[in-house]
C-alpha positions in Angstrom: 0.0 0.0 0.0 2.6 2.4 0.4 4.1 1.6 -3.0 1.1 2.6 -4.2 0.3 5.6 -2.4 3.9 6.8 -3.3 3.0 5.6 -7.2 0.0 8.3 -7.0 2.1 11.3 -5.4 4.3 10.8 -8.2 1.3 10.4 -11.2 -0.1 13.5 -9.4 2.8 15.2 -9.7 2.3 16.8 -5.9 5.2 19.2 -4.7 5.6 17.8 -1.1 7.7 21.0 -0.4 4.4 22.7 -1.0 2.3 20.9 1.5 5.6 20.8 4.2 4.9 24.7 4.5 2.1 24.0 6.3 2.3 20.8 7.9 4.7 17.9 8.2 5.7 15.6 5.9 4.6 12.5 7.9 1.5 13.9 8.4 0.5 14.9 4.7 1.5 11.3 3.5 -1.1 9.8 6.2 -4.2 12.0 5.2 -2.8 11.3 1.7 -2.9 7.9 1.6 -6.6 7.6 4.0 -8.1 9.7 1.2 -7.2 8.0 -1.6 -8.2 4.5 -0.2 -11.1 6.3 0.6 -11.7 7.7 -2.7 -11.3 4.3 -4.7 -14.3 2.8 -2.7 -16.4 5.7 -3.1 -16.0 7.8 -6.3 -14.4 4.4 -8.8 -13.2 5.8 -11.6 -12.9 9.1 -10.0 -10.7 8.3 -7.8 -7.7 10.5 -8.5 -10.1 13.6 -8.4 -11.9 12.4 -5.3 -8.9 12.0 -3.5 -8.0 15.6 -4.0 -11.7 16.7 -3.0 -11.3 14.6 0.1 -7.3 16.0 0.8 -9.0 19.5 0.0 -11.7 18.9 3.1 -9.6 17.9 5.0 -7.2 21.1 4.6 -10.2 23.1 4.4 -11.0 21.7 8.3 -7.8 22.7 9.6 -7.7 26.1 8.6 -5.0 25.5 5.9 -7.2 27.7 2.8 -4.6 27.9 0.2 -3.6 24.4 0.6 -7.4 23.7 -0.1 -8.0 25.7 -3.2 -4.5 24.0 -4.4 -6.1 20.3 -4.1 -9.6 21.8 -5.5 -7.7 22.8 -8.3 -5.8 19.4 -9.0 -9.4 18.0 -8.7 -10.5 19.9 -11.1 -7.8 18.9 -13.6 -9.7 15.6 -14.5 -12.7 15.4 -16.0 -15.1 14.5 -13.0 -18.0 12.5 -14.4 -19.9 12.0 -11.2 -22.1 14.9 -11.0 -22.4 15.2 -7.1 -18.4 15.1 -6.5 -18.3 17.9 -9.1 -20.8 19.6 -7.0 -18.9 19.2 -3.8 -15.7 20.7 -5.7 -17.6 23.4 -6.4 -19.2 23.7 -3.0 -16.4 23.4 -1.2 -14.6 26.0 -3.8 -16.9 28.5 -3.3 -16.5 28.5 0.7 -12.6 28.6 0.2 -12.5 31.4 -2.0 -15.3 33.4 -0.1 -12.5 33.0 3.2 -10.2 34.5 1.1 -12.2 37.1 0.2 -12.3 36.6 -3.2 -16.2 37.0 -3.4 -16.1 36.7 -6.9 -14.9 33.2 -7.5 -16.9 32.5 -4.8 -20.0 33.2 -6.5 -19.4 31.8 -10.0 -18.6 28.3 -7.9 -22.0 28.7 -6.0 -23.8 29.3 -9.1 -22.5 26.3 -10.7 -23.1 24.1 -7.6 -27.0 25.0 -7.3 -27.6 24.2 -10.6 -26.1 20.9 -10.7 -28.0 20.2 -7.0 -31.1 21.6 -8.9 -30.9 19.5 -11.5 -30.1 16.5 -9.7 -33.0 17.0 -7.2 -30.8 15.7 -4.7 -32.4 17.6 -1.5 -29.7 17.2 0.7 -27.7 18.9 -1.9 -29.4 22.1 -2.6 -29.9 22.4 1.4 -25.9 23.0 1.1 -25.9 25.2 -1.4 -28.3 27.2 -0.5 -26.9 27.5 3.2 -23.5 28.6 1.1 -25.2 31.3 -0.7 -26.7 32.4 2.4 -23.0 33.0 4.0 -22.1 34.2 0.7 -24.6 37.4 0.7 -23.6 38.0 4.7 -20.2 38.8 3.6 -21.5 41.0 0.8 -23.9 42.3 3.5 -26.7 41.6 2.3 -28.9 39.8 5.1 -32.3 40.6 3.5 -31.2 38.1 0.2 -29.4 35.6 2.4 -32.4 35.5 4.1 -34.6 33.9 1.4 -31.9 31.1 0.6 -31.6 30.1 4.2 -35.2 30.1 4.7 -35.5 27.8 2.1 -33.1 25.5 3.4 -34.3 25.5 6.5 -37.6 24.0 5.4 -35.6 21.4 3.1 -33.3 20.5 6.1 -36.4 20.3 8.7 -37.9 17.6 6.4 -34.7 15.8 6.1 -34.2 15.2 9.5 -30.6 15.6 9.8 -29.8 17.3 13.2 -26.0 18.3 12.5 -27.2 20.0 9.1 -30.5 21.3 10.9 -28.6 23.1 13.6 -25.9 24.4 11.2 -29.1 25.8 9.5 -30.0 27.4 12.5 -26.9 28.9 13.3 -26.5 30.5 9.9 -29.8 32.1 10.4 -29.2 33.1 13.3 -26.2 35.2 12.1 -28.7 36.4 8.9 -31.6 37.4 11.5 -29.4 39.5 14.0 -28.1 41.6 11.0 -31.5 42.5 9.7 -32.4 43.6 13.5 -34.3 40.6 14.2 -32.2 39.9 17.6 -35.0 37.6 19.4 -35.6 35.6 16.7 -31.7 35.7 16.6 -31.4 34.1 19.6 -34.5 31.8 19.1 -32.4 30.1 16.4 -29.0 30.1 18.0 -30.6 28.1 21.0 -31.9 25.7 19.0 -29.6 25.1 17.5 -27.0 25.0 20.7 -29.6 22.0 21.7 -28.8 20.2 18.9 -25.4 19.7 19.3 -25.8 19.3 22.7 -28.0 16.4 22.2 -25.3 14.8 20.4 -22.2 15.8 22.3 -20.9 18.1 19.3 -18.2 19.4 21.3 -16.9 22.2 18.7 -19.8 22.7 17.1 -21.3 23.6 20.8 -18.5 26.1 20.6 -19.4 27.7 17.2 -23.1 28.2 19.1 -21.5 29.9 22.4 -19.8 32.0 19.4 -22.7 32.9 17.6 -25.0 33.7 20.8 -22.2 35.7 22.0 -23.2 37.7 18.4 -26.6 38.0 19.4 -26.1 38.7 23.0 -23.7 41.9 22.0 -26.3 43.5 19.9 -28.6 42.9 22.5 -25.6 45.0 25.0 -25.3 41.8 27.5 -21.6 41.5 27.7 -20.8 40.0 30.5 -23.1 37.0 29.2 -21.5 37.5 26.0 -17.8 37.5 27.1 -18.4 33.8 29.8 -19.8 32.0 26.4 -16.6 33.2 24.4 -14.2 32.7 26.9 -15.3 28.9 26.9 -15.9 28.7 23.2 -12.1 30.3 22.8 -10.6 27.1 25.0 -11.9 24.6 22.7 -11.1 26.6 19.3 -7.3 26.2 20.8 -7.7 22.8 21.3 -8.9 21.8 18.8 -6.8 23.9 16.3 -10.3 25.5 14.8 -8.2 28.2 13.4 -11.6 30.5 11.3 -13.8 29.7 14.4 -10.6 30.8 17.3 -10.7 34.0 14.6 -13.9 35.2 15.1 -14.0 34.8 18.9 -11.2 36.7 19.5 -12.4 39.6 17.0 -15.6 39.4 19.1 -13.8 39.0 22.4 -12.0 42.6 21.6 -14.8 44.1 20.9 -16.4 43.5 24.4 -13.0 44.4 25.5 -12.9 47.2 24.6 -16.6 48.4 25.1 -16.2 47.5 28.8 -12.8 50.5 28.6 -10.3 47.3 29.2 -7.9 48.7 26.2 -4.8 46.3 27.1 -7.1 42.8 27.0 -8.8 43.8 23.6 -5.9 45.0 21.7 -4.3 41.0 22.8 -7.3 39.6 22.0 -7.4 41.9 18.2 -3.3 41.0 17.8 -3.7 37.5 18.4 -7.2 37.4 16.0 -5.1 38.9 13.5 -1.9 36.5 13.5 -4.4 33.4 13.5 -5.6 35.3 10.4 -2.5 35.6 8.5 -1.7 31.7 9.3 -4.9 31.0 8.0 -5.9 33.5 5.0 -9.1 34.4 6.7 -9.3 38.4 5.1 -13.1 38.2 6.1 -12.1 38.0 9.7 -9.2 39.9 9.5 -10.8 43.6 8.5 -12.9 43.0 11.7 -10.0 42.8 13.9 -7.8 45.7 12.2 -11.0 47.8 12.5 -11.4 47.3 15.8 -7.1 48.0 16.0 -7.9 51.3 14.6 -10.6 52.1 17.5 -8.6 51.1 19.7 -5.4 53.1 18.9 -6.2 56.6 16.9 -6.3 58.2 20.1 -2.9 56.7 22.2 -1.0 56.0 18.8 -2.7 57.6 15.5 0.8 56.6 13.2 -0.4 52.6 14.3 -4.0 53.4 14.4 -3.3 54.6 10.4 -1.3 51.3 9.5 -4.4 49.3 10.8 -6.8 51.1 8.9 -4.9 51.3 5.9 -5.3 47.2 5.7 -8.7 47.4 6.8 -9.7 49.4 3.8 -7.6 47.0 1.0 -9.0 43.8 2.8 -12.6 45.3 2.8 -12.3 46.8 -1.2 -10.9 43.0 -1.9 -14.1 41.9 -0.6 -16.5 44.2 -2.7 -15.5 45.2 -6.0 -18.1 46.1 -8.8 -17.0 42.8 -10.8 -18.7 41.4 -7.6 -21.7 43.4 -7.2 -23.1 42.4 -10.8 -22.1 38.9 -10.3 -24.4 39.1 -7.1 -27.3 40.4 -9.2 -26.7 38.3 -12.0 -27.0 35.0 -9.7 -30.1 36.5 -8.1 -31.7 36.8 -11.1 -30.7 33.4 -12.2 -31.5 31.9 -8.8 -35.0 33.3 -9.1 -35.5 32.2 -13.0 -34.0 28.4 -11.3 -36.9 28.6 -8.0 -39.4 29.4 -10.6 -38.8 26.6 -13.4 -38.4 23.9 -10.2 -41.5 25.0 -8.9 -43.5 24.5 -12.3 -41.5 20.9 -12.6 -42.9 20.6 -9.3 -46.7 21.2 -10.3 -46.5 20.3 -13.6 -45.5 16.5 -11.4 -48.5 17.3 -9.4 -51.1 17.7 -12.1 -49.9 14.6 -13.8 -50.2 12.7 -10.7 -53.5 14.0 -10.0 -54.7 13.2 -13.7 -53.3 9.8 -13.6 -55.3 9.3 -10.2 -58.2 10.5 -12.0 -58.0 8.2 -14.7 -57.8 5.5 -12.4 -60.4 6.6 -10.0 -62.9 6.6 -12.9 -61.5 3.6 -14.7 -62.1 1.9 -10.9 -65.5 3.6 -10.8 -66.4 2.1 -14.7 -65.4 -1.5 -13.6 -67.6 -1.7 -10.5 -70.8 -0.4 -12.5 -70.2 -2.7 -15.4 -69.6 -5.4 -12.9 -72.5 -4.5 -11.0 -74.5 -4.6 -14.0 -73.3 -8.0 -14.8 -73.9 -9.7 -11.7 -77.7 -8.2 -11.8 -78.0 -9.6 -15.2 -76.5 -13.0 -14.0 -79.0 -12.7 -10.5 -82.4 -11.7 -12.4 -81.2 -15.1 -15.2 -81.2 -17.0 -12.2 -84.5 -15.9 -11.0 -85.8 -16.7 -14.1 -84.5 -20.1 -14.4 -85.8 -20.9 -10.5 -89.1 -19.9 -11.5 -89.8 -21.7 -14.5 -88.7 -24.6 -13.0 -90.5 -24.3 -9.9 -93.5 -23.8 -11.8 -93.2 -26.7 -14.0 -93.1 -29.0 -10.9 -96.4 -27.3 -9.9 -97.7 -27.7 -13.1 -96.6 -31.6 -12.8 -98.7 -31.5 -9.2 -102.1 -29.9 -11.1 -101.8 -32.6 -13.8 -101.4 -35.3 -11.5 -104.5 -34.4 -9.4 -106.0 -34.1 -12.5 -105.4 -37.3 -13.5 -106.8 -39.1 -10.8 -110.3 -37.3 -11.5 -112.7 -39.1 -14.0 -111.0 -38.0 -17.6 -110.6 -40.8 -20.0 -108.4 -43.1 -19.6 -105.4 -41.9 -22.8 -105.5 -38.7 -21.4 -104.6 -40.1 -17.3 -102.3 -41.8 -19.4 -100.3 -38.8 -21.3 -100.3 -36.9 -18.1 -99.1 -39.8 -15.9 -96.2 -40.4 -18.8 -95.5 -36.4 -18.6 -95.4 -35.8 -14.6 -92.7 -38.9 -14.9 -90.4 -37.1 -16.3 -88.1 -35.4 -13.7 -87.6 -32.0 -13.4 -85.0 -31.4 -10.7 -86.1 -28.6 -8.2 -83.1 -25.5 -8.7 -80.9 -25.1 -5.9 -82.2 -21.9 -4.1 -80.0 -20.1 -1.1 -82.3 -19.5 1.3 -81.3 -18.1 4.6 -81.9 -19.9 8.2 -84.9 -17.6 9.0 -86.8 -17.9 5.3 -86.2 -21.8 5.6 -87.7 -21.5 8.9 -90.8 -19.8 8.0 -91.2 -21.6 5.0 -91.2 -25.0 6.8 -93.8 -23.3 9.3 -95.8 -22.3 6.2 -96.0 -26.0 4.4 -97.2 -26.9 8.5 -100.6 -24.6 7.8 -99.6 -22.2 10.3 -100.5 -18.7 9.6 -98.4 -15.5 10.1 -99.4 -14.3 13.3 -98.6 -17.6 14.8 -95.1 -17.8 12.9 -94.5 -14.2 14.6 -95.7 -15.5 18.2 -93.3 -18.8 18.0 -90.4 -17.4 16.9 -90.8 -14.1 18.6 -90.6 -11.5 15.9 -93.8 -9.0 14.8 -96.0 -10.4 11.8 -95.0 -7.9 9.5 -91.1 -9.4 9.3 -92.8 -12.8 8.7 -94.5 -11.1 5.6 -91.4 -9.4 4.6 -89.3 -13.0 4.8 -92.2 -14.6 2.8 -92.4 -12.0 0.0 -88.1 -12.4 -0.2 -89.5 -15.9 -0.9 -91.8 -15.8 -3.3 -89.5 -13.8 -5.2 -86.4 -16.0 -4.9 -88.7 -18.8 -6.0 -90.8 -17.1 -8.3 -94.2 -18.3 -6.9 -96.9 -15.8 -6.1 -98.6 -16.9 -2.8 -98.6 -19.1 0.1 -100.2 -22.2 -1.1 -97.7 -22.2 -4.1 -94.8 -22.1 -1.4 -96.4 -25.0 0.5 -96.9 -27.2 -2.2 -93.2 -25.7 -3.4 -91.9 -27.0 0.3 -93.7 -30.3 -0.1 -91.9 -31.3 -3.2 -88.3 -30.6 -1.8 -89.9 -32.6 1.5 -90.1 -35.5 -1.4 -86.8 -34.6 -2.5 -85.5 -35.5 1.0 -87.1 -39.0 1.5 -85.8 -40.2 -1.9 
């Protein structure tokens, strides 16, 4: 294996010297290697581009931003075919390059990541890039259009169910909220999303929270709350190396500092915030802190107060040039145009859906009446067929008593010779009540006493008796007793 992983430095043509600027040898080689195993079981034949994506991350996560964009770029040399690892080049592009304040990159990689997550309808996906363009518009200060992205993938990312993403969600609008002057809502979000990661013993995450209600809490002029929840996020950005998130607390730590009149502990805590920004390219970060350098000094020392805000200016016009301010409107636009033509997909889906259940409902609806149809048809055949040939054994019953009066004697004979022939009663379903009655009914008995034995009202011993003269297709009670008779017969054969 470590043939191989030396194999692929050298097919990658990596400058090692370039990577030992920022970390050790030893160390580089070990990430190296992880991601490219890594990459060959999840990206195949995109391996050598997944393997920078992943080394990229992984720089990305420790602060090292140039080292990043380097790897993205070696990514990018290949002709990625998988869709979604383009995407998360991109993605991961855009948030490199909006650190280094060069907003304009930034944007163009956004843009390009939303619509391949668009088009791939991957949810999870666009929840990420839209959270991205969200930050992206903060640094361009422009809360009131970061607010419509995040709010979108907010409801995306509450119907994903994915707590770590939901309460990044959260935090991010939080951050969007306060700026528009929104500070309880602010803090509404902030908390939930410190729960969270509490529920899931996110320890650094827990610490971006504390960081981001600190935010909220300053606007709101608590600082003493604001100050306990830095100084403990500030302990675990150390340990953990968190070198953007260490950034930010200190800028914010300063700030308090020096709002509270203690000059000495907020210019250490700007100095340090800008040395962790120079190790870690963060110019976003930096312009805070050399802003808040300025303040502090152009009344002690105006000649170092100058130098500061000298380099606040060139990091702030790096950030907003007017190359960036029409790419900003341009990707609104386009955004918008993208929202729009989902959301027709969307119902254009939705009608077709509702046609096709349409079509089914009524072809559902068709079947049962022809069906219903048919089985009358089949029901009222039977009926038919019952009482013909119920009524030809009657008939059979009236010749035979004929017969037996004083006729001559060819005639007896003929109708002797035609009752002989059989005709089989027809199988009639008759429930255990109608069989009942009609037993009771070949016995003489009349329908009030019926009613009185079997303790129902006369009336429901008519009802059961006209069901049977119409399932038998007789038409009165001595036709049903002579009917009952002849299936008696039946019975002792």
């Amino acid at each position: 294996m470590r043939i191989l992983f030396l194999l692929m430095l050298l097919i990658a043509d990596v400058p090692l010297d370039f990577f030992s600027s920022y970390c050790s040898k030893e160390t580089v080689d070990s990430v190296y290697n992880d991601c490219y195993i890594k990459a060959v079981d999840e990206f195949g034949e995109d391996a050598p581009a997944g393997t920078y994506y992943l080394m990229a991350d992984w720089a990305y996560a420790t602060s090292l931003l140039d080292l990043s964009q380097y790897c993205l770029d070696k990514a990018f040399d290949y002709d990625i075919s998988d869709q979604v690892l383009r995407a998360d080049c991109l993605s991961l592009s855009s948030a490199v390059a909006r650190l280094k304040g060069d907003l304009t990159a930034a944007i163009k990689y956004a843009e390009e990541c939303l619509e391949i997550d668009r088009q791939s309808g991957i949810a999870e996906n666009i929840s990420s890039s839209l959270n991205n363009i969200a930050g992206l518009y903060m640094t361009y200060d422009d809360a009131e259009s970061a607010r419509k992205y995040i709010d979108e993938a907010l409801a995306l990312e509450k119907n994903l169910g994915r707590s770590g993403y939901l309460a990044i969600r959260y935090g991010v609008a939080s951050e969007i909220y306060l700026h528009l002057g929104l500070n309880e809502e602010a803090l509404e979000f902030v908390d939930k999303a410190f729960a969270l990661d509490s529920l899931d013993n996110r320890s650094e995450k827990i610490a971006v929270r504390r960081s981001q209600k600190a935010e909220v809490l300053m606007k709101m002029e608590r600082w003493n709350e604001a100050e306990n929840q830095l100084e403990m996020a500030v302990s675990v950005f150390r340990k953990g190396n968190s070198l953007n998130s260490l950034a930010i607390s200190l800028a914010q730590l300063g700030e308090i500092r020096m709002k509270n009149g203690r000059q000495d502990a907020a210019d250490e805590a700007f100095n340090e915030c800008v040395n962790v920004c120079l190790s870690s390219g963060n110019i976003f970060i930096e312009s805070r802190a050399r802003e808040g350098l300025w303040q502090l000094n152009r009344a002690s020392d105006p000649e170092l107060a100058l130098t500061h805000l000298e380099r606040c200016v060139d990091l702030k016009s790096r950030l907003a040039t007017k190359e960036t301010d029409e790419q900003m409107r341009l990707f609104n636009v386009k955004y918008e145009t993208l929202k729009r033509e989902q959301t027709i997909q969307l119902q254009r889906q939705r009608l077709r859906w509702a046609l096709i259940c349409v079509v089914l409902l009524l072809t559902l609806l068709i079947l049962s009446v022809v069906m219903s149809v048919l089985k009358m048809k089949a029901a009222n055949a039977v009926e038919r067929r019952n009482a013909v040939l119920i009524q030809a054994n009657i008939d059979k019953e009236r010749l035979l008593a004929l017969a037996k009066k004083d006729i001559p004697a060819y005639v007896s004979s003929e109708i002797e010779d035609i009752v002989a022939r059989q005709v089989e009663l027809p199988r009639i379903h008759l429930t255990a009540r109608e069989k009942e009655i009609a037993e009771m009914c070949a016995k003489g008995k009349l329908s009030k006493e019926i009613a009185a034995e079997l303790g129902i009202s006369p009336r429901t011993v008519e009802t059961h008796k006209n069901n049977l003269f119409k399932k038998l297709g007789i038409n009165n009670t001595v036709e049903l007793m002579r009917y009952m008779q002849m299936v008696f017969a039946e019975k002792e054969k």
